[in-house]
C-alpha positions, -999 to 999 in steps of 0.1 A, spaced: -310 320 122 -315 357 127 -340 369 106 -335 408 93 -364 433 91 -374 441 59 -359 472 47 -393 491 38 -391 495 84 -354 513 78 -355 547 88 -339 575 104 -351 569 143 -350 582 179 -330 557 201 -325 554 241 -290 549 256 -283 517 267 -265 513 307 -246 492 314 -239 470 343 -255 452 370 -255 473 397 -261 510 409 -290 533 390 -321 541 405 -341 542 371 -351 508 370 -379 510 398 -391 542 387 -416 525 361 -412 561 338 -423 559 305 -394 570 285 -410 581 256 -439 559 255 -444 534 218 -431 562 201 -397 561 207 -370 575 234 -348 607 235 -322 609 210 -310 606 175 -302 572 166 -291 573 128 -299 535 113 -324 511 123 -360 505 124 -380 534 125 -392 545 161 -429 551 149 -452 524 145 -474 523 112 -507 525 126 -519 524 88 -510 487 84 -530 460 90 -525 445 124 -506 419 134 -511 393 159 -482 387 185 -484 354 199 -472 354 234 -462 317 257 -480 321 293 -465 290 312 -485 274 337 -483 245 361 -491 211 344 -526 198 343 -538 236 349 -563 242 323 -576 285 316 -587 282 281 -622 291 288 -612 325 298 -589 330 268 -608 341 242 -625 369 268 -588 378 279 -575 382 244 -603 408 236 -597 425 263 -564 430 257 -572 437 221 -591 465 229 -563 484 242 -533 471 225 -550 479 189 -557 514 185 -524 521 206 -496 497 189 -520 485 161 -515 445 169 -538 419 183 -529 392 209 -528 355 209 -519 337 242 -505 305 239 -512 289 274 -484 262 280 -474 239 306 -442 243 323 -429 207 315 -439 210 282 -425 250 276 -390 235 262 -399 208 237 -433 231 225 -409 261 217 -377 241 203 -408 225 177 -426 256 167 -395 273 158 -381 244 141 -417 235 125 -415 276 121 -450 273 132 -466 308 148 -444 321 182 -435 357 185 -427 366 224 -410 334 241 -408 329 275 -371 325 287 -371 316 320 -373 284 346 -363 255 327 -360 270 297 -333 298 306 -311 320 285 -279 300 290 -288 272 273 -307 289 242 -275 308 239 -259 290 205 -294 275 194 -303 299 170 -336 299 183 -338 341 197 -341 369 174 -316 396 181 -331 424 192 -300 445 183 -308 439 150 -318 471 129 -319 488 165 -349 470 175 -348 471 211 -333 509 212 -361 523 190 -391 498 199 -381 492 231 -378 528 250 -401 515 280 -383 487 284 -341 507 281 -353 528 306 -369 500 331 -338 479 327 -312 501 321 -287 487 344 -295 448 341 -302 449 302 -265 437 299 -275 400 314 -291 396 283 -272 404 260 -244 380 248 -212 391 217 -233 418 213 -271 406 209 -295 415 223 -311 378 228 -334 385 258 -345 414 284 -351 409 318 -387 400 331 -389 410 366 -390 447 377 -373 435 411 -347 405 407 -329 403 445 -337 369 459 -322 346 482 -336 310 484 -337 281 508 -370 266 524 -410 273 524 -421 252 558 -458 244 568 -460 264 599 -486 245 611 -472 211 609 -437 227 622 -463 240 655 -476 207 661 -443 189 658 -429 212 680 -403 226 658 -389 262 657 -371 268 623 -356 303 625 -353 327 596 -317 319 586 -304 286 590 -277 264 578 -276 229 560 -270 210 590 -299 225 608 -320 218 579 -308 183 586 -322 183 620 -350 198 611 -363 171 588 -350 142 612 -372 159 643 -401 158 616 -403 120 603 -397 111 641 -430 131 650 -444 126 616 -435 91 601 -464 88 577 -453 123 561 -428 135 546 -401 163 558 -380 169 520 -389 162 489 -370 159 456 -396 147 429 -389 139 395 -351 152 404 -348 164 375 -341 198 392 -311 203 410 -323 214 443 -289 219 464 -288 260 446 -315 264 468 -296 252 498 -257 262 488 -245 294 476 -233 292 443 -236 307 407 -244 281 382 -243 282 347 -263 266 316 -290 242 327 -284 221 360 -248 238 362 -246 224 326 -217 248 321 -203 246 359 -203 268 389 -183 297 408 -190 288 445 -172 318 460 -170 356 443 -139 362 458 -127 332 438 -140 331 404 -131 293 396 -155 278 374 -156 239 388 -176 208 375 -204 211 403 -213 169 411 -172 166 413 -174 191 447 -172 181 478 -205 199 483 -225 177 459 -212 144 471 -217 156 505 -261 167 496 -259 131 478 -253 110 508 -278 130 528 -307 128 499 -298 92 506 -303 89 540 -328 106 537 -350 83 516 -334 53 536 -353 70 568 -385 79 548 -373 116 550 -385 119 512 -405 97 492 -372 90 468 -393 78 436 -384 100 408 -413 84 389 -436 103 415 -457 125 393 -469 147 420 -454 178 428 -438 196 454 -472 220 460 -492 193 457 -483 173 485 -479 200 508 -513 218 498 -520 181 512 -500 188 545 -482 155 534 -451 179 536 -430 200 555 -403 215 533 -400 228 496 -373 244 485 -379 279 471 -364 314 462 -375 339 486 -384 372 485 -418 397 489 -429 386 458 -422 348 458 -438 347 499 -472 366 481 -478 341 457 -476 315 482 -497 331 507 -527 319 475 -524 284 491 -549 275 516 -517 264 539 -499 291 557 -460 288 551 -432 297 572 -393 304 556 -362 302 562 -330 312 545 -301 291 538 -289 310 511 -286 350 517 -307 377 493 -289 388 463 -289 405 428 -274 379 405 -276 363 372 -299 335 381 -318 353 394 -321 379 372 -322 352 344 -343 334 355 -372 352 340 -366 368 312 -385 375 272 -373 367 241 -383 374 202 -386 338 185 -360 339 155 -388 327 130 -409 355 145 -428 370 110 -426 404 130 -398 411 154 -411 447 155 -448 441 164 -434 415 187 -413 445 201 -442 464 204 -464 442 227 -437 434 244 -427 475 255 -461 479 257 -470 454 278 -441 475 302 -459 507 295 -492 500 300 -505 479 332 -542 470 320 -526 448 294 -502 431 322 -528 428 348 -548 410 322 -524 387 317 -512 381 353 -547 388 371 -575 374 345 -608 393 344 -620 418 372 -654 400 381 -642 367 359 -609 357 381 -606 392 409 -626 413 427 -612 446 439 -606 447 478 -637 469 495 -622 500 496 -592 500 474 -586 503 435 -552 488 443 -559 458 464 -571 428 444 -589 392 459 -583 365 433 -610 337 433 -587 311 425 -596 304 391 -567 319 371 -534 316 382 -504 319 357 -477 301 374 -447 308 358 -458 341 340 -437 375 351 -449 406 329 -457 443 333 -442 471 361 -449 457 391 -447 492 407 -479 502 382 -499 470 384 -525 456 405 -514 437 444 -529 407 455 -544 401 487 -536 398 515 -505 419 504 -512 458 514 -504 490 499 -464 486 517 -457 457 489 -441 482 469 -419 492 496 -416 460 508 -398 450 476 -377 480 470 -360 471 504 -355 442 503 -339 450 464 -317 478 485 -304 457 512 -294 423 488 -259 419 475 -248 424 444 -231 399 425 -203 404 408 -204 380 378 -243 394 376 -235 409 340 -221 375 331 -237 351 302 -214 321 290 -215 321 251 -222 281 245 -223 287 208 -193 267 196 -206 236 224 -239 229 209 -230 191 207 -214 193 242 -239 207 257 -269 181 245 -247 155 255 -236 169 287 -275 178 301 -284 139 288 -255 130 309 -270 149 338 -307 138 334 -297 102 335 -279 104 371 -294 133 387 -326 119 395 -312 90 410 -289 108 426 -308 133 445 -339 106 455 -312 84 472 -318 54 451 -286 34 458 -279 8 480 -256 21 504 -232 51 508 -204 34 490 -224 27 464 -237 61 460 -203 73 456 -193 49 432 -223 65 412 -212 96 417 -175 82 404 -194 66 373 -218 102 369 -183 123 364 -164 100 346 -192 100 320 -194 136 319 -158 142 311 -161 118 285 -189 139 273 -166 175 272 -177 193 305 -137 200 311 -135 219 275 -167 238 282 -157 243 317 -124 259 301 -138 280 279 -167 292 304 -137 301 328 -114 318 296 -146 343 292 -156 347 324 -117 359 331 -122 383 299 -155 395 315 -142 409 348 -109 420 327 -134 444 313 -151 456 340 
């Protein structure tokens, strides 16, 4: 469904090499411009040309800003979009259109609006709507196509240059990371204050056994709250507690749970999942967690509540700043250590809709949104005096009022953007630290090519959907009969071709680290 340029755009053009690899390079933090909108170093022969016909009328880029559900910003949309219009439109000669969705929602809106082919230009690949499993759909744009990325994409080649590869898949170019820093590790954020008052001391790195402790010691000081909560569980929350890489949606694809050993394994046949099953259900059978999956509220919502101790989380600088904007103060503790891998990095990324009208204006925004960090902070921030104040004393340092708060929306050099409160001026250095001092996976460069498993894989994530929940709120009747549903969860999904697309996951993994 790729959709080619039209050739009036071919030109000779100026190009920027393309790294490779995951690790190493010290470009990527360095927030350069590399040339700017028009164009890197270099000679680049065929392809779209480098220089942006500022003659033309503009075009208007349509961009997906996901949000939490039931959050509502339109009435600073039309004010944000100007503002944004103001730079973006004598610089790269296009216009903006946000397109505010909700994160339950993001999947289902995009999957229609390309099919309807209704207006989309810059999706948003990322959280539950990730890269491995828009792989084979047809629904990204390649932005190897006509040498988009190389020619309209120099901020972004240079920014990325070492972790461009994770998006890139047989050769296109389907999406480019997000996130100007990617290590993470993961495990839990704990209401201090409720941990105080119970009299519990969680320490920074922790295992899944002490986790187990933890929550019992809370119910039994605490029996009208709750210590762990799973939700809709719909999510598969044991990443966050297990180390393991997973691949397509809910480990869709299966998982590699030790580097040194690159098996990939059907995860909920593991020991390890059968072994977070029987505790989810003990856990519910205690009143640990609520265990309804028809539960509409979330996680944040209960403990903004201090109706909860535990969420899981990633964690890192970033991820601990953005939940320092709740009003309760939260603790954390790793079970899972930092690293630079492929979920991670994956799991924010952009992508060019395939049925975008203009992949190169789409380009555009997007590189410029890299370049230039009015047009990020607009996005990320809102409007100084609408949604921020700056801090007394900085031009840095931003207090946000609460009233715009983009969830699930990574854009812009973090290194040249604006730093919320009550983060200082160290944040930057904070972050590049913590980036130094995380492992690097191996299999980070790594994307399974699901293209020739489309039916598979529909069936396979239906398969998941209809025992996960159940699974992870504890629903059964006893351990024996949680296993048997575990049995009956497996046996279904072999019938549904997870061993073939387990097979060929591990035949081009094997290729993969051949190569490297």
């Amino acid at each position: 469904m790729k959709k080619r340029l039209l050739s009036s755009f071919l030109a000779a053009a100026l190009a920027v090499t393309l790294f490779a690899g995951c690790g190493g390079g010290d470009d990527k933090n360095k927030g350069g411009n590399a040339g700017g909108t028009q164009g890197g170093a270099g000679d680049s022969g065929e392809g779209i040309s480098a220089e942006i016909d500022m003659t033309e009328d503009p075009y208007t880029v349509a961009i997906q800003v996901v949000t939490l559900p039931g959050s509502d910003f339109s009435a600073y949309e039309a004010d944000m979009e100007a503002a944004i219009n103001e730079i973006t439109l004598p610089a790269i000669n296009c216009n903006v259109d946000i397109q505010f969705v909700w994160i339950s929602e993001i999947a289902n809106t995009t999957s229609m609006a390309i099919a309807g082919n209704e207006k989309v230009d810059l999706i948003h690949v990322a959280t539950v709507q990730t890269l491995s499993t828009m792989v084979g759909s047809e629904m990204l744009y390649d932005m190897n196509e006509d040498n988009l990325l190389q020619n309209r994409g120099p901020v972004l080649t240079q920014l990325f240059s070492d972790i461009l590869n994770t998006g890139e898949v047989n050769g296109q170019q389907l999406a480019v990371p997000a996130k100007i820093y990617n290590a993470a590790g993961s495990g839990i954020a704990y209401n201090k204050k409720l941990a105080d008052e119970a009299g519990i001391e969680i320490p920074e790195k922790i295992t899944f056994d002490q986790l187990d402790e933890i929550l019992a010691k809370f119910h039994e000081a605490y029996p009208d709250k709750y210590a762990y909560y799973s939700g809709s569980g719909e999510l598969g929350y044991l990443g966050f507690i297990q180390q393991y890489d997973r691949f397509g949606s809910e480990a869709s694809y299966g998982v590699v749970l030790d580097h040194s050993n690159p098996v990939v394994e059907n995860l909920y046949a593991t020991d390890l999942f059968r072994d977070y099953c029987l505790r989810t259900f003990k856990w519910t059978k205690a009143g640990i967690q609520p265990g309804d999956p028809t539960d509409t509220s979330t996680a944040q919502d209960y403990f903004n509540a201090e109706k909860l101790l535990t969420v899981v989380a990633s964690i890192n600088p970033e991820q601990k700043l953005n939940w320092s904007q709740y009003d309760v103060e939260a603790g954390w503790a790793f079970l899972v250590e930092p690293q630079l891998s492929n979920s991670f990095i994956t799991e924010y990324m952009w992508g060019i809709a395939a049925n975008s009208e203009r992949p190169d204006k789409a380009m555009d925004f997007l590189n410029y949104m890299y370049e230039n960090p009015d047009v990020s902070n607009i996005l990320m921030n809102g409007l100084e005096g609408v949604n921020y104040e700056k801090a007394e004393g900085s031009d840095r340092i931003i207090n946000l009022n609460g009233t715009y708060s983009p969830m699930f929306l990574v854009a812009g050099d973090t290194s040249k953007m604006l730093i919320k409160s009550p983060a200082t001026e160290d944040y930057l250095k904070e972050l590049e630290e913590f980036e130094g001092a995380a492992e690097i996976s191996p299999l980070c460069g790594y994307m399974f090519d699901d293209s020739e498993f489309q039916t598979e894989s529909s069936v396979i994530y239906s398969t998941i959907m209809e025992y996960l929940p159940r699974l992870q709120n504890g629903m059964c009747e006893s351990e024996e009969a949680t296993l048997a549903l575990i049995d009956e969860f497996n046996q279904k999904l072999e019938a549904s071709g997870i061993s073939d697309v387990i097979a060929a996951n591990q035949e081009q993994l094997d290729a993969y680290l051949s190569a490297q």
